[in-house]
VEXSE-81378 format. One record per residue (C-alpha): chain; y, x, z. Coordinates in Angstrom, 3 decimals, always signed. Example, Ala and Ser with C-alpha at 12.3 -4.5 7.8 and 13.67 -1.06 7.14 Angstrom:
BEGIN
["A",[-4.500,+12.300,+7.800]],
["A",[-1.060,+13.670,+7.140]],
//
This chain:
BEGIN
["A",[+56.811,+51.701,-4.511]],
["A",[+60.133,+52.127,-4.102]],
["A",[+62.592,+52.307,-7.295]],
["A",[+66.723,+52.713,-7.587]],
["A",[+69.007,+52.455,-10.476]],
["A",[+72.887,+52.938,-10.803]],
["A",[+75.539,+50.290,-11.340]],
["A",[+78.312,+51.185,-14.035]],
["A",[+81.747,+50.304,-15.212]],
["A",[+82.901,+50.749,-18.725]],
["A",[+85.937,+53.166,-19.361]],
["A",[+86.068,+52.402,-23.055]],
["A",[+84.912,+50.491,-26.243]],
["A",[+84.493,+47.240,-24.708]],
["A",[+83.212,+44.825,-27.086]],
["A",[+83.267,+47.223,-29.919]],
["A",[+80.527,+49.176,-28.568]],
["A",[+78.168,+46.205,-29.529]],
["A",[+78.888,+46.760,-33.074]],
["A",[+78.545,+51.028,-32.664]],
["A",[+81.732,+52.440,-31.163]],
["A",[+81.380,+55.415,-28.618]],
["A",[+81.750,+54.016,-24.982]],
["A",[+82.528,+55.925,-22.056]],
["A",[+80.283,+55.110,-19.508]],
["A",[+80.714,+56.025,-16.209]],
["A",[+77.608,+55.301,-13.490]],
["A",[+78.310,+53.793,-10.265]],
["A",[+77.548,+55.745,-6.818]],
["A",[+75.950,+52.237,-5.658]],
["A",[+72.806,+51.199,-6.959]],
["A",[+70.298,+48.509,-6.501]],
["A",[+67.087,+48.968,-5.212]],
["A",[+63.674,+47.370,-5.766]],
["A",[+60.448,+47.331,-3.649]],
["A",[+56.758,+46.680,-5.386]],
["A",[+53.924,+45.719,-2.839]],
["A",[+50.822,+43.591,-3.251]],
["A",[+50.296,+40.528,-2.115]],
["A",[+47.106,+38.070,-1.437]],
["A",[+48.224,+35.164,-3.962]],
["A",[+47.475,+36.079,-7.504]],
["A",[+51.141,+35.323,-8.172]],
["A",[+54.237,+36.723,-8.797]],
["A",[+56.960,+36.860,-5.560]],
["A",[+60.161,+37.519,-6.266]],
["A",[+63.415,+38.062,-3.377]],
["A",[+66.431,+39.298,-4.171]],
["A",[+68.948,+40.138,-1.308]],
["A",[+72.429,+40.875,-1.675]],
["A",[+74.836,+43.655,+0.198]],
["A",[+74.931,+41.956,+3.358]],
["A",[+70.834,+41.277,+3.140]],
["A",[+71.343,+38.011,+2.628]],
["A",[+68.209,+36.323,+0.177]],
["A",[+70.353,+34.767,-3.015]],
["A",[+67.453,+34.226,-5.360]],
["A",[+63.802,+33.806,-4.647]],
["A",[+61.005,+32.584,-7.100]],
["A",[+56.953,+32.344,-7.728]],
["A",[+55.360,+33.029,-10.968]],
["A",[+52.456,+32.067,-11.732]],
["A",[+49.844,+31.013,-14.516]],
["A",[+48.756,+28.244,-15.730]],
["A",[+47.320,+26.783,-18.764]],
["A",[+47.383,+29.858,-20.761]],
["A",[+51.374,+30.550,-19.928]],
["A",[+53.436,+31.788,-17.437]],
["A",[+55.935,+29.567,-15.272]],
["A",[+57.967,+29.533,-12.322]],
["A",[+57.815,+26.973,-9.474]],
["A",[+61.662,+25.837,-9.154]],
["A",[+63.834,+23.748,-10.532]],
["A",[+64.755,+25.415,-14.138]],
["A",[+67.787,+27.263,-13.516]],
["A",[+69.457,+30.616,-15.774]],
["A",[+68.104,+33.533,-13.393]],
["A",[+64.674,+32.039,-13.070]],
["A",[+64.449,+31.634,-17.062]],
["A",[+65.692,+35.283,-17.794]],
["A",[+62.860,+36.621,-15.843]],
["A",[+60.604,+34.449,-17.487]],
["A",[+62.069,+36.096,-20.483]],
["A",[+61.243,+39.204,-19.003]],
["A",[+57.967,+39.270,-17.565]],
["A",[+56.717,+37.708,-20.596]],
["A",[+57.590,+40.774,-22.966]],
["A",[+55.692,+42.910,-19.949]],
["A",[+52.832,+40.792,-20.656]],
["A",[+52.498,+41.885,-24.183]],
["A",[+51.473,+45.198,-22.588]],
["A",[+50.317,+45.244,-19.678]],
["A",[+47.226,+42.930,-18.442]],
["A",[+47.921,+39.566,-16.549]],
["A",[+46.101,+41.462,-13.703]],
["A",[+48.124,+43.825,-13.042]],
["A",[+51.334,+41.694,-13.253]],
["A",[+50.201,+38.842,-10.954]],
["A",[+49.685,+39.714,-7.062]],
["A",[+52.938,+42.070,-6.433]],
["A",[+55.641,+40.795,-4.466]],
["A",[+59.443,+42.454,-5.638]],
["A",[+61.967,+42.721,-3.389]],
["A",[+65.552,+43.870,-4.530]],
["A",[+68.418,+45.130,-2.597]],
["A",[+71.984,+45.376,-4.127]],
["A",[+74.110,+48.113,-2.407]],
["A",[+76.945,+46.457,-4.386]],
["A",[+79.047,+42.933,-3.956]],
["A",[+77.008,+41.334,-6.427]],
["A",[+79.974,+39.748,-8.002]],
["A",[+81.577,+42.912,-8.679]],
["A",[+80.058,+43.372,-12.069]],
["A",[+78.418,+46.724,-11.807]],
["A",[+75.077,+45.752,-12.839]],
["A",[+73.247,+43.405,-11.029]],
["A",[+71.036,+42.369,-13.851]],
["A",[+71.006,+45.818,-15.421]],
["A",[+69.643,+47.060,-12.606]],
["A",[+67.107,+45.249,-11.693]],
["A",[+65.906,+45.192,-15.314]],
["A",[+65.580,+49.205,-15.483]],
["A",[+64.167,+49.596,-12.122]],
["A",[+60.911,+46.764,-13.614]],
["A",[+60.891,+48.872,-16.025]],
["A",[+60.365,+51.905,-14.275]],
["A",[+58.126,+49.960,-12.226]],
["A",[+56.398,+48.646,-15.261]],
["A",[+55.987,+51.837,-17.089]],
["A",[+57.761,+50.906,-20.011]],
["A",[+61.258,+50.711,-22.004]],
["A",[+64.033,+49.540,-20.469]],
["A",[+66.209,+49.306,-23.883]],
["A",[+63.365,+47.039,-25.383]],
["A",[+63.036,+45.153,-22.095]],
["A",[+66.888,+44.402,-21.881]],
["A",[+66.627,+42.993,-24.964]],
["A",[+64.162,+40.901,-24.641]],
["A",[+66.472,+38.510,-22.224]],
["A",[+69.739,+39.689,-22.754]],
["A",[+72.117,+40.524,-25.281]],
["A",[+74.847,+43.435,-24.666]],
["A",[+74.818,+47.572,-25.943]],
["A",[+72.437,+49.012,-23.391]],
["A",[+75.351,+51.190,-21.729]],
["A",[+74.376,+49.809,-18.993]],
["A",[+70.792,+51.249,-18.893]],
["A",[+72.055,+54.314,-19.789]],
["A",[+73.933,+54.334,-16.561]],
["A",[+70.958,+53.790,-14.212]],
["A",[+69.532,+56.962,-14.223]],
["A",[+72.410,+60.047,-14.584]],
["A",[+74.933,+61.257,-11.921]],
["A",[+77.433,+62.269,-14.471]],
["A",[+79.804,+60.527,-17.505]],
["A",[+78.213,+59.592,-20.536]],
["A",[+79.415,+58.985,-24.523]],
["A",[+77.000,+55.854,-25.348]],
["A",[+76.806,+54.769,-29.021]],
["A",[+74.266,+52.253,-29.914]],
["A",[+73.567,+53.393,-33.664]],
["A",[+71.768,+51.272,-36.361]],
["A",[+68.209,+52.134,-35.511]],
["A",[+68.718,+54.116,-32.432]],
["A",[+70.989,+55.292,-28.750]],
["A",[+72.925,+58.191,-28.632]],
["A",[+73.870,+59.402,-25.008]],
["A",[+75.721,+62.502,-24.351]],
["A",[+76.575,+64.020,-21.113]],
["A",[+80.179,+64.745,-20.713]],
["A",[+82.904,+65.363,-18.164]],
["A",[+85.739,+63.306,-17.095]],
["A",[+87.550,+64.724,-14.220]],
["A",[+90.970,+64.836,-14.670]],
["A",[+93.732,+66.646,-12.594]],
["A",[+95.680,+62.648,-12.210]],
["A",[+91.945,+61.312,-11.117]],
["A",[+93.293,+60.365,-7.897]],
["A",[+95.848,+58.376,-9.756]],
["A",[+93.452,+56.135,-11.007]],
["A",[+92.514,+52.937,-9.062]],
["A",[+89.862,+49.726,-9.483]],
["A",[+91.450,+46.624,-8.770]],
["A",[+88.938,+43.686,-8.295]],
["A",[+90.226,+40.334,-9.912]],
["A",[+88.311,+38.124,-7.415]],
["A",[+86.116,+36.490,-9.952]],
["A",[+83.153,+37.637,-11.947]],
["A",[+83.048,+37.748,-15.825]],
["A",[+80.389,+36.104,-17.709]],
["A",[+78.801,+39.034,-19.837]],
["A",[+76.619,+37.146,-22.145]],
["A",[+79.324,+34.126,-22.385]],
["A",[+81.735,+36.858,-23.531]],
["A",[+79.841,+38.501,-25.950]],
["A",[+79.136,+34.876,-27.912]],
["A",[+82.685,+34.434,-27.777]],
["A",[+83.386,+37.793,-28.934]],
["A",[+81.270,+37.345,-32.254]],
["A",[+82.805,+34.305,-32.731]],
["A",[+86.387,+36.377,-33.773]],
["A",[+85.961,+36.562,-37.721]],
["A",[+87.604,+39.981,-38.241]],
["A",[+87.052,+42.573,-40.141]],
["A",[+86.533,+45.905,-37.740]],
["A",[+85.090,+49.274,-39.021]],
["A",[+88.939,+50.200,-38.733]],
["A",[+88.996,+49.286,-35.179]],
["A",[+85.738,+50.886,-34.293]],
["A",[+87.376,+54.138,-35.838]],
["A",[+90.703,+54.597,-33.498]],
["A",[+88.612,+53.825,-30.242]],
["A",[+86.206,+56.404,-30.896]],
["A",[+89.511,+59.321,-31.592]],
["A",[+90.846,+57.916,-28.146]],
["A",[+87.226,+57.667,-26.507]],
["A",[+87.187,+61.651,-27.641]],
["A",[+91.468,+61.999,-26.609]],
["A",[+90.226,+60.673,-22.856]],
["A",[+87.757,+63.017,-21.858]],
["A",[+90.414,+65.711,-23.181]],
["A",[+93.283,+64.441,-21.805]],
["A",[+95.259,+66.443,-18.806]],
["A",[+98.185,+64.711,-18.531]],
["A",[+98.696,+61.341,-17.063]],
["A",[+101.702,+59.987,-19.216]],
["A",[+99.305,+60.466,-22.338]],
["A",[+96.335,+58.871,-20.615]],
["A",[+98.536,+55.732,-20.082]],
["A",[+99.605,+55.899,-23.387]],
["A",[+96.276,+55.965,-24.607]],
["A",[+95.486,+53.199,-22.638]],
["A",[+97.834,+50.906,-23.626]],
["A",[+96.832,+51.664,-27.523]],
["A",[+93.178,+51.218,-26.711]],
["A",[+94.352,+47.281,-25.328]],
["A",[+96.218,+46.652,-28.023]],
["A",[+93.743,+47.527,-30.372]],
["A",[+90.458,+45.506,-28.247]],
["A",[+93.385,+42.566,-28.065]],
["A",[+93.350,+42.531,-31.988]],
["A",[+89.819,+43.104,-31.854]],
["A",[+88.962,+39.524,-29.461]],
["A",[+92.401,+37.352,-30.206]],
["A",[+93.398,+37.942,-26.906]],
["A",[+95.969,+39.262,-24.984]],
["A",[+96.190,+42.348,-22.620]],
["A",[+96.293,+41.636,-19.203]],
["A",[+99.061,+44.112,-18.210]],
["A",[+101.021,+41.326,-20.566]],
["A",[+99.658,+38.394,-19.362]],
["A",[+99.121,+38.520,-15.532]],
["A",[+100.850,+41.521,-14.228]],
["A",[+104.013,+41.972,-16.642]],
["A",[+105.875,+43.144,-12.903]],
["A",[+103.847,+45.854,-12.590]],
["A",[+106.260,+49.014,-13.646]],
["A",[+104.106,+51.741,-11.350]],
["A",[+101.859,+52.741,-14.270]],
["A",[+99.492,+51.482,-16.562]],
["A",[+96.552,+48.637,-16.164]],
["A",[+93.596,+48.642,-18.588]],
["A",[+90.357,+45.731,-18.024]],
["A",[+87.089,+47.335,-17.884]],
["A",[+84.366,+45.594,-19.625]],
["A",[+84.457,+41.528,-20.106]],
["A",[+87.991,+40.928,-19.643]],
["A",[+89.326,+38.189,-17.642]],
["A",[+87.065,+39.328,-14.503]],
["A",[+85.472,+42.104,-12.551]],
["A",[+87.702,+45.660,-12.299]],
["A",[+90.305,+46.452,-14.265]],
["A",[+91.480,+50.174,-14.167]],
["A",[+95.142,+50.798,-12.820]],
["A",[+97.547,+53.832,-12.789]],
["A",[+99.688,+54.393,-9.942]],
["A",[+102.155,+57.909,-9.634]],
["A",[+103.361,+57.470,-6.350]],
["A",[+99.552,+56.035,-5.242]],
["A",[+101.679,+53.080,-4.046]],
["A",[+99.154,+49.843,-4.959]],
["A",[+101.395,+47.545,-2.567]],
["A",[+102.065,+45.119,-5.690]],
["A",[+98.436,+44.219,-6.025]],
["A",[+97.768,+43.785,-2.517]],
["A",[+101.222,+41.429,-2.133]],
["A",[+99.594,+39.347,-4.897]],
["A",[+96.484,+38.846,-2.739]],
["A",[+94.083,+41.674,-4.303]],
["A",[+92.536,+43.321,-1.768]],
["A",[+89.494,+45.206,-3.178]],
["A",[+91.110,+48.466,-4.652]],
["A",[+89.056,+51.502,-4.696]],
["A",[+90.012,+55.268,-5.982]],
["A",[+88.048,+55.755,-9.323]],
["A",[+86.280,+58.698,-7.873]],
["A",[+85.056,+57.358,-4.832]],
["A",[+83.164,+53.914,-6.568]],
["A",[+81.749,+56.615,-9.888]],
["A",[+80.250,+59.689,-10.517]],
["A",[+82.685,+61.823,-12.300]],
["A",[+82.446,+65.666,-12.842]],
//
């Protein structure tokens, strides 16, 4: 059995999504695949291989004593699945857990933050037969945007509400798209490190919550690039006030005077988004960031 979920990058509402703002979410053309087969042992194999097909995690499962366990040293990836196949053994039978071998494949540089553990956690649960939201949570903390990502082709508004998900299908397709760039930092962001730190800002911020949901809506209307950037640059200000920190545009790249430069998800790492009018990204690549893509050609827009 053969299963495939999208990566995703997140246009808008970063950290305030946890606490019900509405995100754009925009799914990744790359995805990461997972293979089920049997196996002999009455264990549980698991190899995951990276863009190049190069094995970067591999671990047994197995039970014993009336619990499951792993057979390596205890390490953060090998406990999450623990975490995980543990919740799918409150409803599904040992039997039918033990004796498959998984095999995942990113089609993404796994440090590029599109979803490497958001991934693989939809496609179990697709192979599992059960729900991903409930799964996710049962090792990791975060919105569930990502989830929502794994399965559409097209932009989404994602609102985690009190007792339930909203998605939407919308369109973001702007006439400036092809002024809008990813620039790769060259180091990965911690997700769950950054959403401890995140609730650890005392602030009061319904008010917050309330201007990035009129500019999540003033995006997906917008046709003019000026009042994209400017919308931008308010959205930053506001998640600044939001975390105590400061916008990158500000604090790394102050020289940059081509356009605009908003961070997409965790800042500090992965993409951040970047405006250009003349398409001229020479001042990134001078500073020794190579990886910049055109928005269009890494996401599914329409």
């Amino acid at each position: 059995m053969l299963f495939k979920s999208n990566g995703k990058i997140l246009l808008c509402s970063e950290y305030l999504v946890l606490e019900g703002a509405k995100a754009i979410a925009l799914p990744s053309k790359l995805t990461q695949d997972l293979q089920v087969t049997k196996c002999e042992n009455k264990i549980i194999e698991w190899q995951s291989f990276d863009d190049k097909n190069e094995l970067w995690f591999e671990e047994k499962f197995y039970f014993s004593g009336g619990d499951l366990k792993y057979d390596g040293k205890k390490n953060k990836t090998s406990e999450k699945m623990l975490l995980l196949f543990k919740y799918l053994l409150k409803a599904k039978d040992v039997k039918d857990i033990l004796g498959n071998k998984f095999l995942t494949k990113l089609n993404f540089k796994r440090d590029w933050g599109l979803g490497t553990s958001s991934t693989f956690v939809n496609n179990l649960a697709k192979w599992a037969k059960t729900d991903p939201y409930k799964l996710l949570f049962s090792a990791f903390n975060g919105s569930g945007y990502d989830i929502a990502c794994c399965d559409v082709k097209n932009p989404i508004f994602f609102q985690k509400k009190q007792n339930s998900i909203s998605i939407e299908n919308i369109s973001f397709n702007p006439p400036f798209v092809e002024n809008l760039y990813l620039v790769y930092l060259e180091k990965k962001q911690n997700t769950q490190t950054s959403i401890i730190n995140y609730f650890n800002v005392k602030s009061e911020r319904k008010h917050l919550i309330e201007k990035v949901n009129f500019i999540a809506e003033e995006i997906i209307k917008c046709k003019d690039l000026n009042q994209f950037e400017d919308l931008i640059v308010e959205h930053e200000n506001i998640i600044a006030n939001a975390t105590s920190q400061e916008p990158i545009h500000q604090s790394v790249f102050s020289a940059y005077s081509q356009g605009k430069i908003k961070s997409l998800g965790a800042w500090g790492g992965d993409f951040i988004l970047v405006t250009s009018k003349n398409n001229d990204l020479s001042f990134f690549k001078n500073k020794g960031y190579n990886t910049i893509l055109k928005l269009s050609d890494l996401l599914y827009i329409n």
